[in-house]
LOTORKE-34489 format. One line per 3 residues: number of its first residue (from 1); their letters; for each residue x, y, z of N, C-alpha, C. Coordinates in pm, 1 decimal. Example, Ala and Ser with C-alpha at 12.3 -4.5 7.8 and 13.67 -1.06 7.14 Angstrom:
1> as> 1319.0:-569.0:780.0:1230.0:-450.0:780.0:1320.0:-330.0:780.0 ~ 1285.0:-225.0:708.0:1367.0:-106.0:714.0:1290.0:3.0:787.0
//
This chain:
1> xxx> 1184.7:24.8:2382.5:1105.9:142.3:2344.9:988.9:156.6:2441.3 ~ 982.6:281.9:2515.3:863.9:315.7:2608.0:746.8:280.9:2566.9 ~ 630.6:314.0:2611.9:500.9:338.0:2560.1:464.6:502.5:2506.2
4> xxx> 587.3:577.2:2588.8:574.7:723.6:2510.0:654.2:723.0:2360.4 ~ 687.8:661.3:2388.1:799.3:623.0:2264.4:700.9:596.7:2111.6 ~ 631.2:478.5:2162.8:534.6:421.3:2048.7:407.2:499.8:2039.8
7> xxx> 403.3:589.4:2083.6:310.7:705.2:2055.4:335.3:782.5:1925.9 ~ 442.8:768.0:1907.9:484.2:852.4:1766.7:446.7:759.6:1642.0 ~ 378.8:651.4:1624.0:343.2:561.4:1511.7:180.9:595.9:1537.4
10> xxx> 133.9:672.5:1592.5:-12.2:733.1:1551.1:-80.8:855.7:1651.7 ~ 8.1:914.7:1655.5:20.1:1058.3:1705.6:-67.1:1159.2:1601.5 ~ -115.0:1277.3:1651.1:-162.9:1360.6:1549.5:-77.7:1439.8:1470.0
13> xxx> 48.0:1484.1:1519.1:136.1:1559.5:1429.0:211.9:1463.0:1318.6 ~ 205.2:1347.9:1336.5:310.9:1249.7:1265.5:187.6:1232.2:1172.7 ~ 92.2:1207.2:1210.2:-25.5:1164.5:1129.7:-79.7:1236.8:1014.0
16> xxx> -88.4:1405.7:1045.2:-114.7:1483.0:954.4:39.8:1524.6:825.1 ~ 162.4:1483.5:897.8:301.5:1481.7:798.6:269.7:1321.1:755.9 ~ 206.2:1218.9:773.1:235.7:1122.2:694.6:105.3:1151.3:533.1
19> xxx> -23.4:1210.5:633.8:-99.3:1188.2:514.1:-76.8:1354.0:402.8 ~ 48.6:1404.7:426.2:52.1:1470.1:320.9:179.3:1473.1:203.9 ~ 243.7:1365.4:295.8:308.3:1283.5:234.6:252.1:1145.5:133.9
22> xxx> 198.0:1088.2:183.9:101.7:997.9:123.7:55.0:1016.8:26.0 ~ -84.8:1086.4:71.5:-175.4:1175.4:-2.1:-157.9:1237.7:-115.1 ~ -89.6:1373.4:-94.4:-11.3:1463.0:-147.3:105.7:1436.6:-294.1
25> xxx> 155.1:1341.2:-197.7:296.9:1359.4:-302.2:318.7:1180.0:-332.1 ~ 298.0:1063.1:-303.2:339.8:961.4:-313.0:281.2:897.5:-418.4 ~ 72.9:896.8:-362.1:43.3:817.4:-423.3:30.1:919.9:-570.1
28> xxx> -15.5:1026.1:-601.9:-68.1:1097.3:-720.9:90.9:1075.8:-805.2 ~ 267.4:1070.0:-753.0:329.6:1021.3:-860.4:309.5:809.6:-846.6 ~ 289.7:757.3:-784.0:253.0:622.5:-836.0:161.2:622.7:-912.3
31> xxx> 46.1:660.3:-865.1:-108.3:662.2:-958.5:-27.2:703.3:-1126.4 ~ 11.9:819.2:-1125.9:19.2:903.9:-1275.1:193.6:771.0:-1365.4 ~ 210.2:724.6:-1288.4:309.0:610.4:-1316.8:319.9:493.7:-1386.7
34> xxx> 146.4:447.4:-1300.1:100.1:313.1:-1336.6:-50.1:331.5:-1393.4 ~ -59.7:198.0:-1398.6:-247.4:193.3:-1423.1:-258.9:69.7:-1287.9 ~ -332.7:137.9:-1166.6:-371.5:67.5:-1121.6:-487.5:18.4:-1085.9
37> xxx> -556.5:-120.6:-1018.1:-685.2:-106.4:-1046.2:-638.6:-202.2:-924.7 ~ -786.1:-159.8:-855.1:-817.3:-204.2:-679.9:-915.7:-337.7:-720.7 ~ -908.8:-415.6:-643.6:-1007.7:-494.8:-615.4:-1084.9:-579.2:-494.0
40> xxx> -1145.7:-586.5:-463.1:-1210.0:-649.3:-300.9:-1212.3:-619.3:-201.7 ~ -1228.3:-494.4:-243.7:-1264.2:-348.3:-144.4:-1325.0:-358.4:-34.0 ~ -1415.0:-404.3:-97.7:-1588.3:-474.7:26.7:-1543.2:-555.4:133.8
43> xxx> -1445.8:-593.5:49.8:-1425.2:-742.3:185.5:-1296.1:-680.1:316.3 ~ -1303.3:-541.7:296.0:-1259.5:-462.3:382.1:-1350.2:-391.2:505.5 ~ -1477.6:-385.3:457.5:-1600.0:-341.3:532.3:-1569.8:-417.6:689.9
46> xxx> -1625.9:-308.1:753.5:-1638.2:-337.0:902.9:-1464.9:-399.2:956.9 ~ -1382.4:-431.5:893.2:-1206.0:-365.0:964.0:-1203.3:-316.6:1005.8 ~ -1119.0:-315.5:1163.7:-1062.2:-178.2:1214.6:-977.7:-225.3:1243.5
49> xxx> -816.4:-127.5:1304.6:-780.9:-181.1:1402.2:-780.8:-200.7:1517.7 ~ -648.5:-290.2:1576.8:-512.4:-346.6:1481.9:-507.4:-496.8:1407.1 ~ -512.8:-454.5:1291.0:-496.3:-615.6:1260.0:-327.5:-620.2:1144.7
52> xxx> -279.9:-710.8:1085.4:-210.9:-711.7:1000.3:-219.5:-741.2:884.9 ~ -180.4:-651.8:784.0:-137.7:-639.0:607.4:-41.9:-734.0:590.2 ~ -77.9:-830.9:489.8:34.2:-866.1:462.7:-15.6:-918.9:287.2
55> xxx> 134.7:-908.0:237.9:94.4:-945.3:78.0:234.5:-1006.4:4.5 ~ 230.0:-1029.8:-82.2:354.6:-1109.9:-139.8:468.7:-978.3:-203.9 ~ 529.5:-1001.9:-236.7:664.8:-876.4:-204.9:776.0:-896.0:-335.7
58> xxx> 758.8:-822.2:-459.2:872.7:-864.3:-546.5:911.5:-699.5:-623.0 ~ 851.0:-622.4:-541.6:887.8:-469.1:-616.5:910.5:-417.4:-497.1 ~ 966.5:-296.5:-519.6:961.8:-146.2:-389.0:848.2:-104.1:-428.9
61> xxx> 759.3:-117.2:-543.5:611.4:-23.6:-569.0:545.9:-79.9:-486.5 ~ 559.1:-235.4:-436.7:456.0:-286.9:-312.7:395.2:-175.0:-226.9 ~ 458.8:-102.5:-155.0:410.4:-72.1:-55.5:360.9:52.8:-47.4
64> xxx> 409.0:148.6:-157.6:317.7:295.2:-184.4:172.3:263.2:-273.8 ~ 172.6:87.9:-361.0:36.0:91.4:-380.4:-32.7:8.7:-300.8 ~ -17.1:-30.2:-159.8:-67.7:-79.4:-92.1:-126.8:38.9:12.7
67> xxx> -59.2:152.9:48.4:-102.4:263.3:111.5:-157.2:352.8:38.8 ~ -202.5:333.0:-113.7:-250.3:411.3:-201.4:-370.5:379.7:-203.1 ~ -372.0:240.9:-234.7:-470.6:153.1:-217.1:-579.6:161.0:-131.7
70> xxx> -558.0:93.9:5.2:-631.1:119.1:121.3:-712.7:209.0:160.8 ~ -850.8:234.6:210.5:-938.2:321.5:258.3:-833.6:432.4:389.8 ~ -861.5:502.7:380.1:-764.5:613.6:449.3:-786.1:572.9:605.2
73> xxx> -924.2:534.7:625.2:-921.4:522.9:790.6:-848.2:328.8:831.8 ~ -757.6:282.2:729.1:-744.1:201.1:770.4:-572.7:206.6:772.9 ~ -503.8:284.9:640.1:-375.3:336.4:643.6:-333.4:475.1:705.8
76> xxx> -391.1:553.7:809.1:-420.5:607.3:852.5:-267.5:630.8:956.7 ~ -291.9:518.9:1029.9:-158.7:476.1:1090.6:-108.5:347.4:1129.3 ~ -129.1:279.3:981.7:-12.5:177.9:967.3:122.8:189.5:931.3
79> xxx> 179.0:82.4:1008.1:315.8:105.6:1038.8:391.5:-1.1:990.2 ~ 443.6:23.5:895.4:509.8:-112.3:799.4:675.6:-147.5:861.0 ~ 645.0:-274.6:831.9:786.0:-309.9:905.3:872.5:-294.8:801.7
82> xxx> 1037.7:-284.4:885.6:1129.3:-218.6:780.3:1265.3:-311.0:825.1 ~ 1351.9:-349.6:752.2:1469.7:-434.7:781.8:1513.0:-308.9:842.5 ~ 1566.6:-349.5:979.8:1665.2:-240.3:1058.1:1782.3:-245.2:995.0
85> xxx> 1842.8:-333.4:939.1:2004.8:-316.9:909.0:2016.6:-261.1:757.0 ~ 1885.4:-201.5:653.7:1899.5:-147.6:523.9:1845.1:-26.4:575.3 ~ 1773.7:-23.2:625.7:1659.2:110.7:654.7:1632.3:240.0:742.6
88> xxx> 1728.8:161.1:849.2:1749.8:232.7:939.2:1872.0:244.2:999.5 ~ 1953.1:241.3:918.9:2122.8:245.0:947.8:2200.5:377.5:952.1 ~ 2135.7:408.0:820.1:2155.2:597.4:788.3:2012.1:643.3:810.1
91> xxx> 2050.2:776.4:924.7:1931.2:901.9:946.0:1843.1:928.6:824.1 ~ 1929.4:902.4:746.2:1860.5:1035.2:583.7:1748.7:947.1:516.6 ~ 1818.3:766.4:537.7:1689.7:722.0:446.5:1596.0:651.4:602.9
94> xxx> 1618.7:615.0:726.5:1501.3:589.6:764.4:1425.6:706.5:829.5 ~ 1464.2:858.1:803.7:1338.1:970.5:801.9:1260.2:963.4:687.1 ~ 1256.0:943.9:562.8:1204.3:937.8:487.2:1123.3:799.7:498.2
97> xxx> 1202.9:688.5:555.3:1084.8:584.4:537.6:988.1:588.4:649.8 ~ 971.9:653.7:734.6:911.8:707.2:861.9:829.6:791.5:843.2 ~ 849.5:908.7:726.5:786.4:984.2:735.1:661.4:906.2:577.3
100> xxx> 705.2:830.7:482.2:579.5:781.3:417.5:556.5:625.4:421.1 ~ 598.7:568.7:503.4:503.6:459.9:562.9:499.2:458.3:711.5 ~ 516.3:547.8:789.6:517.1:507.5:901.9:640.8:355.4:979.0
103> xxx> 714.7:358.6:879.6:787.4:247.0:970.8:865.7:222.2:1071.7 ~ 841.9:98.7:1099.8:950.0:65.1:1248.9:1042.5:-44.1:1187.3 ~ 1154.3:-23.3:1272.3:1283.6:-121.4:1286.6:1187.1:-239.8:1285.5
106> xxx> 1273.8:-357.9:1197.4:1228.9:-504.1:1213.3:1379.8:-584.9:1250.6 ~ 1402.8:-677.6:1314.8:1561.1:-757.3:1267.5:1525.9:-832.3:1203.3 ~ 1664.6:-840.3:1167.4:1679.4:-1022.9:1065.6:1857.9:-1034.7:1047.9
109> xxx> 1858.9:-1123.7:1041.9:1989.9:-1178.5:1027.0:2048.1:-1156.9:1131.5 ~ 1943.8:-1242.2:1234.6:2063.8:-1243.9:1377.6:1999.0:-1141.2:1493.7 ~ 2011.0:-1008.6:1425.2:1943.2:-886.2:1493.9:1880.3:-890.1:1561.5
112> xxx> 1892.5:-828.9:1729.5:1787.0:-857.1:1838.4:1711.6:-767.3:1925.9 ~ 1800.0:-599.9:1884.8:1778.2:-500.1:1914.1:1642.3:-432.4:1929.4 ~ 1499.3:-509.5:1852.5:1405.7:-457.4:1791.1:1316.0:-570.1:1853.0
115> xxx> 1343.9:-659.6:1889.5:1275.5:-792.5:1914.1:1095.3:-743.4:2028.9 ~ 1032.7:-788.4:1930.6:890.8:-770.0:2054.2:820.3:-661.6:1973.0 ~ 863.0:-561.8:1907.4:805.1:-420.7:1864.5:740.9:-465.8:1798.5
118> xxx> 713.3:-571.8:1709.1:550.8:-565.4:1622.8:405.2:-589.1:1735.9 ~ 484.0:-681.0:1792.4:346.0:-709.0:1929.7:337.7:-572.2:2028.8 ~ 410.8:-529.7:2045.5:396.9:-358.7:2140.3:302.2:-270.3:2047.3
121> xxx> 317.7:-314.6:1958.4:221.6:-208.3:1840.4:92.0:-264.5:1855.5 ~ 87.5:-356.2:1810.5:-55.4:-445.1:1755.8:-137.9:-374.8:1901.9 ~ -59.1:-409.4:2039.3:-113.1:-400.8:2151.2:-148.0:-230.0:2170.1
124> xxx> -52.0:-181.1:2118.9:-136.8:7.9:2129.3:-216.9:34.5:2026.1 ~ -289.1:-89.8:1939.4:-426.8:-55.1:1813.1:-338.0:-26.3:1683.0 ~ -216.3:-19.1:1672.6:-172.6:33.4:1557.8:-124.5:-93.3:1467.8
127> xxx> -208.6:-53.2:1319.3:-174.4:-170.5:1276.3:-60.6:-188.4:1165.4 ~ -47.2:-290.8:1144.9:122.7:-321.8:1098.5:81.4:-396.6:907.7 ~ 179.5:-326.3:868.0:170.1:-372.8:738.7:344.2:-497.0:756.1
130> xxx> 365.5:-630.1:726.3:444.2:-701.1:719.9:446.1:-787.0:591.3 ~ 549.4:-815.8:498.0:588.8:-882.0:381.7:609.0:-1023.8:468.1 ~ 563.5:-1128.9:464.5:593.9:-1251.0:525.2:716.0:-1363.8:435.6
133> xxx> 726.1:-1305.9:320.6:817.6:-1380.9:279.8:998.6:-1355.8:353.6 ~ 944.4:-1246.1:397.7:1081.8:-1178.1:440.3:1199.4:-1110.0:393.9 ~ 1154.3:-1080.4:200.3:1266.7:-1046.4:152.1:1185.1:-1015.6:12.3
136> xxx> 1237.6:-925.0:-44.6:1193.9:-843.9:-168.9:1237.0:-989.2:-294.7 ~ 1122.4:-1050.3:-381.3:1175.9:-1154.3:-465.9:1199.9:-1097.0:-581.3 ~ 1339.0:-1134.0:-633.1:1420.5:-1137.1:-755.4:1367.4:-1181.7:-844.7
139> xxx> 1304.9:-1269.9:-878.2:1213.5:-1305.4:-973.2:1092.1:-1290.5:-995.5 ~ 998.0:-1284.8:-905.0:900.0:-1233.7:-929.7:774.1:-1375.5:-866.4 ~ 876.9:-1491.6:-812.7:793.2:-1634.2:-778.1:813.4:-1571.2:-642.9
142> xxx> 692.2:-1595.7:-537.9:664.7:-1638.1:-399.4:794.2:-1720.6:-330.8 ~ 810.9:-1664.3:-217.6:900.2:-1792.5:-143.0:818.9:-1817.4:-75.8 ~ 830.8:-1962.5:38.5:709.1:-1978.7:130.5:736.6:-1837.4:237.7
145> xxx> 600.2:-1830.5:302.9:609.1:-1737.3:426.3:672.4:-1810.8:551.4 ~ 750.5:-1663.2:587.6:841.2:-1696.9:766.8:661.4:-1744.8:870.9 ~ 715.3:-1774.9:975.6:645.0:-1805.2:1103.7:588.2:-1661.2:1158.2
148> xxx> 673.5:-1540.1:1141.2:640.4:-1449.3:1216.8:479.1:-1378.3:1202.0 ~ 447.1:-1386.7:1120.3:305.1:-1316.5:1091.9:177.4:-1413.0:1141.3 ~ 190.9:-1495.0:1106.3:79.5:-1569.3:1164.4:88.7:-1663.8:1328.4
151> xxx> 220.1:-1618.9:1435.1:201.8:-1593.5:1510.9:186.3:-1490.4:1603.7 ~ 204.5:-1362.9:1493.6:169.7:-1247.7:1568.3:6.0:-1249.3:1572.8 ~ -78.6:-1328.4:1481.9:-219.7:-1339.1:1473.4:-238.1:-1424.1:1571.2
154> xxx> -191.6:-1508.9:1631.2:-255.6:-1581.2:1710.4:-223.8:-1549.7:1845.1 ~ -123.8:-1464.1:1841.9:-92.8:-1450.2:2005.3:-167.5:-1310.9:2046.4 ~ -186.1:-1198.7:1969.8:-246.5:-1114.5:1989.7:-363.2:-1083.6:1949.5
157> xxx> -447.9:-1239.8:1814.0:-564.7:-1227.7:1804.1:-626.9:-1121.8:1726.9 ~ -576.7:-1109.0:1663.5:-559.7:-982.2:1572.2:-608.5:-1030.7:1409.1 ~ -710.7:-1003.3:1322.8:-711.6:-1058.5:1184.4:-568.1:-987.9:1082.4
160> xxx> -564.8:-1085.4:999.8:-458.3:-1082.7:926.1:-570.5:-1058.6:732.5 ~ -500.6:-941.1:694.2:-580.0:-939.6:562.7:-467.5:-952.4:461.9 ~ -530.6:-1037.6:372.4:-421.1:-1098.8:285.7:-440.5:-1049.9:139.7
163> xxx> -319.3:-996.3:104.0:-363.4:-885.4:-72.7:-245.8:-984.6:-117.0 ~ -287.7:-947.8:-245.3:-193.7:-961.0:-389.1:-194.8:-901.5:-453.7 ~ -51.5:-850.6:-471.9:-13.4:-785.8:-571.0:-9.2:-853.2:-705.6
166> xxx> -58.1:-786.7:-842.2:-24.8:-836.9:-961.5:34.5:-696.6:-1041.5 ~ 128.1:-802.7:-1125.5:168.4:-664.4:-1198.5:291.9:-621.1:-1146.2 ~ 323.0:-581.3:-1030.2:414.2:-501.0:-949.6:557.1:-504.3:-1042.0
169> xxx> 611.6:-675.7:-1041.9:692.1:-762.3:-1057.9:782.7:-728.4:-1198.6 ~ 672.3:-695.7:-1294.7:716.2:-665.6:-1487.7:745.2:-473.6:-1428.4 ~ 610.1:-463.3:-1389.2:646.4:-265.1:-1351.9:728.1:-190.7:-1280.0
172> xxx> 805.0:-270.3:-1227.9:931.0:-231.0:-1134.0:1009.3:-311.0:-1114.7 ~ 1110.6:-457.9:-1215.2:1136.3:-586.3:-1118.7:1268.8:-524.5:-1084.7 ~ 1315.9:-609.1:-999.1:1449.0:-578.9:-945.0:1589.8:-538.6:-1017.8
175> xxx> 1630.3:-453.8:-936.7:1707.8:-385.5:-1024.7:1667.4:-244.5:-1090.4 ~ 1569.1:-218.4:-1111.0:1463.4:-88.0:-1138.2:1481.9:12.7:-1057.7 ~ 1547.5:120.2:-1062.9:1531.3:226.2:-988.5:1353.8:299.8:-1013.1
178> xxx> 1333.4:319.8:-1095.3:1190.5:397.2:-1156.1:1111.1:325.6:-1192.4 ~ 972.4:307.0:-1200.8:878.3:225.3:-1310.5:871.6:242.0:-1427.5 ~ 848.8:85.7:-1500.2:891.9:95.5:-1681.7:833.2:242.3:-1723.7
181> xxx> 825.2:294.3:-1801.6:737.9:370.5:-1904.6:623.6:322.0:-1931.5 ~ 505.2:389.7:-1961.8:404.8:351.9:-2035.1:288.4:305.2:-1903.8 ~ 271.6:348.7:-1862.9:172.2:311.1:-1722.4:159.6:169.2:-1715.3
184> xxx> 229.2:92.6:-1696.9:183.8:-36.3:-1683.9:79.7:-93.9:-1605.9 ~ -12.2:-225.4:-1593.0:-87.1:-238.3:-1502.3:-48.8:-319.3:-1387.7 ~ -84.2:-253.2:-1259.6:-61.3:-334.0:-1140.9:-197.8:-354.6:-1065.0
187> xxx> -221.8:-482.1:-1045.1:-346.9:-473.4:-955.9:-333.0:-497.5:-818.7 ~ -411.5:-442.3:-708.4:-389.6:-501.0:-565.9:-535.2:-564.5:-523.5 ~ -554.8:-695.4:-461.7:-659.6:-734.9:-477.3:-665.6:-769.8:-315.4
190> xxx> -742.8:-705.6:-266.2:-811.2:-771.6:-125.4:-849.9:-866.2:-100.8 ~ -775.5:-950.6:5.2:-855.3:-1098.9:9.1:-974.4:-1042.9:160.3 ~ -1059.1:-1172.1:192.0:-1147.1:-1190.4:338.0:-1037.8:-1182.3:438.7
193> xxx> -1043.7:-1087.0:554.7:-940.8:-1128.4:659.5:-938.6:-1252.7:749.9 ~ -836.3:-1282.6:780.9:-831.0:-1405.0:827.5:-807.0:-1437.7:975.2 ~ -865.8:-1470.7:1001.8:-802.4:-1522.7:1199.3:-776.4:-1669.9:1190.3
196> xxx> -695.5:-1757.6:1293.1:-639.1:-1876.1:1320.8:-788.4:-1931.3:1385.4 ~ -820.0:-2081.3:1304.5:-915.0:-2143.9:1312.1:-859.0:-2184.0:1499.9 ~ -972.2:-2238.7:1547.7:-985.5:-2302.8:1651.6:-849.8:-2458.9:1687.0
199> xxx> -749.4:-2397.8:1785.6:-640.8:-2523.7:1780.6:-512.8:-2505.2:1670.1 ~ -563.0:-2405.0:1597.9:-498.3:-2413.8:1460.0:-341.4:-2394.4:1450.0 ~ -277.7:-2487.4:1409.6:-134.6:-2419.2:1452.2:-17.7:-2283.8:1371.0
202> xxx> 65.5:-2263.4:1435.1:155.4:-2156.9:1358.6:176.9:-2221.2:1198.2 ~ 223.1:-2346.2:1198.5:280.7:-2347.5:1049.6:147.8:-2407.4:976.3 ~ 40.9:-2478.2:1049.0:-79.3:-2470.2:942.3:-122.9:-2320.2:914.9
205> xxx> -120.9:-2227.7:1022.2:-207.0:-2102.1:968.2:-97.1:-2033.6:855.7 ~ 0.6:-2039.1:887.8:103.7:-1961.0:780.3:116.1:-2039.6:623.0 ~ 48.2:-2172.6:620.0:74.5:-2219.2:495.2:-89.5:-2153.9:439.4
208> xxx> -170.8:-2183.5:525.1:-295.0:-2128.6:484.3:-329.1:-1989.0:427.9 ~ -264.6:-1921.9:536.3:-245.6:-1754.0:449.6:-146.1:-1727.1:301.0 ~ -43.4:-1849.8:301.8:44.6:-1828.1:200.8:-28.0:-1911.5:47.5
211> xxx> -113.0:-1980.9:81.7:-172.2:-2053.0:-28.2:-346.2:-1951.6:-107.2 ~ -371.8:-1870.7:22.0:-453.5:-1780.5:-13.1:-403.7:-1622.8:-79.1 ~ -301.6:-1579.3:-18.3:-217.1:-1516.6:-161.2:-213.7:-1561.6:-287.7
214> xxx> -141.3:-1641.8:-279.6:-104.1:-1746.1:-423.0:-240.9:-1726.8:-487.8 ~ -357.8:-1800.2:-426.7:-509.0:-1810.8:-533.4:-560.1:-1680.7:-537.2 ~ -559.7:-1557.6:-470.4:-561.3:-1397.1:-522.2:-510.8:-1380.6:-626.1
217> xxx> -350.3:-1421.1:-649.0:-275.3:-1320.8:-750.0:-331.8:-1415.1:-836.1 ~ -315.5:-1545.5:-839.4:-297.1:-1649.6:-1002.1:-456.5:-1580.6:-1034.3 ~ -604.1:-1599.2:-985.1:-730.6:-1559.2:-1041.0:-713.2:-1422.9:-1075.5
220> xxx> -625.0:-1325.6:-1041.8:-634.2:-1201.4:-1094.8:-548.9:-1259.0:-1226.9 ~ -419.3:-1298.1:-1244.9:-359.4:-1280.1:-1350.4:-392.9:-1349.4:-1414.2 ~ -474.8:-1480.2:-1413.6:-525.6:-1503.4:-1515.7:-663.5:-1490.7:-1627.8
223> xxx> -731.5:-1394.8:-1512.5:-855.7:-1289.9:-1571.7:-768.7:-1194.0:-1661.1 ~ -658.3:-1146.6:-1609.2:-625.9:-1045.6:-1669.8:-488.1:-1067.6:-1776.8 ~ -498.2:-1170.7:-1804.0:-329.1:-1271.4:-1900.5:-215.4:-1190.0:-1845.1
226> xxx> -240.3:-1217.9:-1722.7:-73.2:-1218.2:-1685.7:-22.7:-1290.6:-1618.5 ~ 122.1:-1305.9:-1549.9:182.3:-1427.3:-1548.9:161.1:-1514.2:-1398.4 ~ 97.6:-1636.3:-1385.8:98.3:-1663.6:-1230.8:208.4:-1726.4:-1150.3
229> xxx> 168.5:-1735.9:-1021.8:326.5:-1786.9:-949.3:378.6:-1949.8:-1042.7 ~ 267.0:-2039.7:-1111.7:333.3:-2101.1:-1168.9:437.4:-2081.8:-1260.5 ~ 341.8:-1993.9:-1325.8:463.7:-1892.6:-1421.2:563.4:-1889.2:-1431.5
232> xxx> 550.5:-1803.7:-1281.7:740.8:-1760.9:-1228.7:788.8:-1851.7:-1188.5 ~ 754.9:-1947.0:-1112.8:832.3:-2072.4:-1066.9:896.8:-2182.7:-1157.5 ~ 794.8:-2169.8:-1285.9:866.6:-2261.8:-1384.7:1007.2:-2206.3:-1458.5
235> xxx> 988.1:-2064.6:-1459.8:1089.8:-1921.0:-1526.9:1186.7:-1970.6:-1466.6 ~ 1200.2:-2014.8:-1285.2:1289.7:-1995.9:-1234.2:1404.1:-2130.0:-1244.5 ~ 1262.5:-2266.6:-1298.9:1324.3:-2379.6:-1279.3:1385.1:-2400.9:-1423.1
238> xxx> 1351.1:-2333.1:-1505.7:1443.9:-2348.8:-1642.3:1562.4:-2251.2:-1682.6 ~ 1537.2:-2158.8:-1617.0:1676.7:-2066.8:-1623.0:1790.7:-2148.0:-1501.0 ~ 1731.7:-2215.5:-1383.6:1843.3:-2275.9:-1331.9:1866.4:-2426.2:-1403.3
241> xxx> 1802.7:-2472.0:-1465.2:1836.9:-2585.2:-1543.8:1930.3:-2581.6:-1622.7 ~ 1831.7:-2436.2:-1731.0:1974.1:-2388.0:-1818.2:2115.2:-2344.5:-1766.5 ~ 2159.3:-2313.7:-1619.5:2252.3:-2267.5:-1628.1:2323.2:-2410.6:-1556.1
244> xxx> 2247.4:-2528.1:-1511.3:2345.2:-2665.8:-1473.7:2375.6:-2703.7:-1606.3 ~ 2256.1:-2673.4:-1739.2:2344.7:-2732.9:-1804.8:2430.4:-2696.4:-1871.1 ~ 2457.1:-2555.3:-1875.2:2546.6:-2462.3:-1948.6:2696.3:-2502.5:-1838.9
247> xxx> 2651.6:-2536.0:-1724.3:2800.5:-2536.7:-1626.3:2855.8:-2707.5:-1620.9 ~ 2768.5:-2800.6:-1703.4:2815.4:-2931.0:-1727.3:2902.9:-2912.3:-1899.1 ~ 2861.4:-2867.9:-1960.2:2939.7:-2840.7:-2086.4:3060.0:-2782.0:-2078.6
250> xxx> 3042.2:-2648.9:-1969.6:3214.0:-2627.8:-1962.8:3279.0:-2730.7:-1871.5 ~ 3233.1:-2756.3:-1822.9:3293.2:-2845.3:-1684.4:3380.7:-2985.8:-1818.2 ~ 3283.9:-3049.0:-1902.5:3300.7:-3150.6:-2069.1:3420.9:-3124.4:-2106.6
253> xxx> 3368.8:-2938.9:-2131.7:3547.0:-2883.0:-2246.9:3662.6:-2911.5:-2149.7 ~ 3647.7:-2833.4:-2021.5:3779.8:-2852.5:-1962.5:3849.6:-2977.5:-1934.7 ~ 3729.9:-3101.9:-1948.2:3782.3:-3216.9:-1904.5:3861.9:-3283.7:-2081.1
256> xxx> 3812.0:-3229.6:-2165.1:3858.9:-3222.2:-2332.2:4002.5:-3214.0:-2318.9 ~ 3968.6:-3095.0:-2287.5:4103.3:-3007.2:-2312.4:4254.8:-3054.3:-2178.1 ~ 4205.1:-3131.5:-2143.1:4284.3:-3149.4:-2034.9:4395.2:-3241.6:-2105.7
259> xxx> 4524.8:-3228.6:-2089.3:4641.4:-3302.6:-2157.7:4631.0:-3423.6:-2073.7 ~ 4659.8:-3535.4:-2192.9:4689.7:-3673.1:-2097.0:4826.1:-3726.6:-2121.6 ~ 4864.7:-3870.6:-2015.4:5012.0:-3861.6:-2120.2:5028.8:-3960.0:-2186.7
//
């Protein structure tokens, strides 16, 4: 992709069709959807870009209340990364995801076509919204974060601001085409942005940003009684318990039932 090319992720005509898309039509049906409530606003003061968004990932509402969210001169023209092989496969749905988040092709699974485009961005000021877990969670628990985000911070030097989502997870979980009924609450909470300490390496800074998510969401949800990543992680370790031990009992009968001679 040229440099005329990447002009179109914060151009003035793309810019004034994203924020009336945004603006206009996205966030006022999320807002009238949910109950959402912002928090750590301040600790957004004096940001500019390019730096990178990144937050924990278990709904599709992630990312219209993360651009709902945000002070306008900072989502302005961010450009959220998008799996190339769901998103941008068919014309019909990556114009639409282009036209309300601004996104670009990401690979994964192999995919090499796209390789370099988050750093071509960062480097033309435009900043990038990225999910570091790498994948929308089914349950609603954290996986650890990939490598990629917190060496895009260190090679291009760029702060990394770290949100949590609460809420998202019950108000849309997977499988949800629409949000429940009844405005549910989702909170998005701003953490301090972060840069790579002095020496600091890729997988210390990426556990560091992933452990400062984690203490965002759990202090929001538990100001507000809802459920934290322990929560979900224990959800996850007793529903797979229950189902070894539901698959040792049949595994019992069949060995029962088995004729001897």
């Amino acid at each position: 992709m040229s440099k005329d090319d990447l002009g179109k992720y914060s151009n003035g005509p793309g810019a004034v069709a994203r924020f009336v898309a945004q603006q206009l039509v996205m966030k006022p049906y999320v807002w009238s959807a949910l109950s959402v409530h912002v928090h750590g606003m301040r600790r957004l003061d004096g940001l500019s870009a390019p730096f990178i968004a990144i937050a924990n990932h278990s709904s599709h509402l992630d990312t219209t209340v993360i651009y709902g969210a945000l002070p306008r001169r900072l989502s302005r023209n961010l450009a959220a990364g998008a799996a190339a092989d769901y998103f941008f496969k068919q014309k019909t749905k990556s114009v639409g995801t282009r036209l309300f988040f601004n996104a670009y092709p990401v690979d994964r699974g192999g995919m090499k076509g796209h390789a370099g485009l988050s750093g071509r961005l960062l480097d033309e000021d435009v900043p990038l919204l990225i999910f570091p877990e790498g994948t929308r969670s089914r349950t609603g628990a954290m996986a650890p974060f990939k490598s990629g985000v917190a060496a895009l911070g260190i090679q291009h030097n760029v702060p990394i601001v770290p949100m949590a989502l609460v809420g998202a997870y019950a108000a849309m979980p997977y499988g949800q085409s629409l949000p429940l009924p009844g405005r549910p609450p989702v909170h998005i909470v701003f953490g301090v942005p972060q840069r790579a300490l002095p020496g600091e390496t890729v997988p210390h800074f990426k556990d560091r940003l992933y452990n400062y998510v984690v203490e965002l969401h759990d202090s929001t949800a538990r100001a507000y009684g809802m459920p934290t990543q322990e929560d979900f992680h224990r959800s996850v370790a007793l529903k797979a318990a229950a189902k070894r031990a539901q698959a040792a009992i049949e595994a019992a009968k069949v060995e029962d039932d088995t004729p001897t001679d």
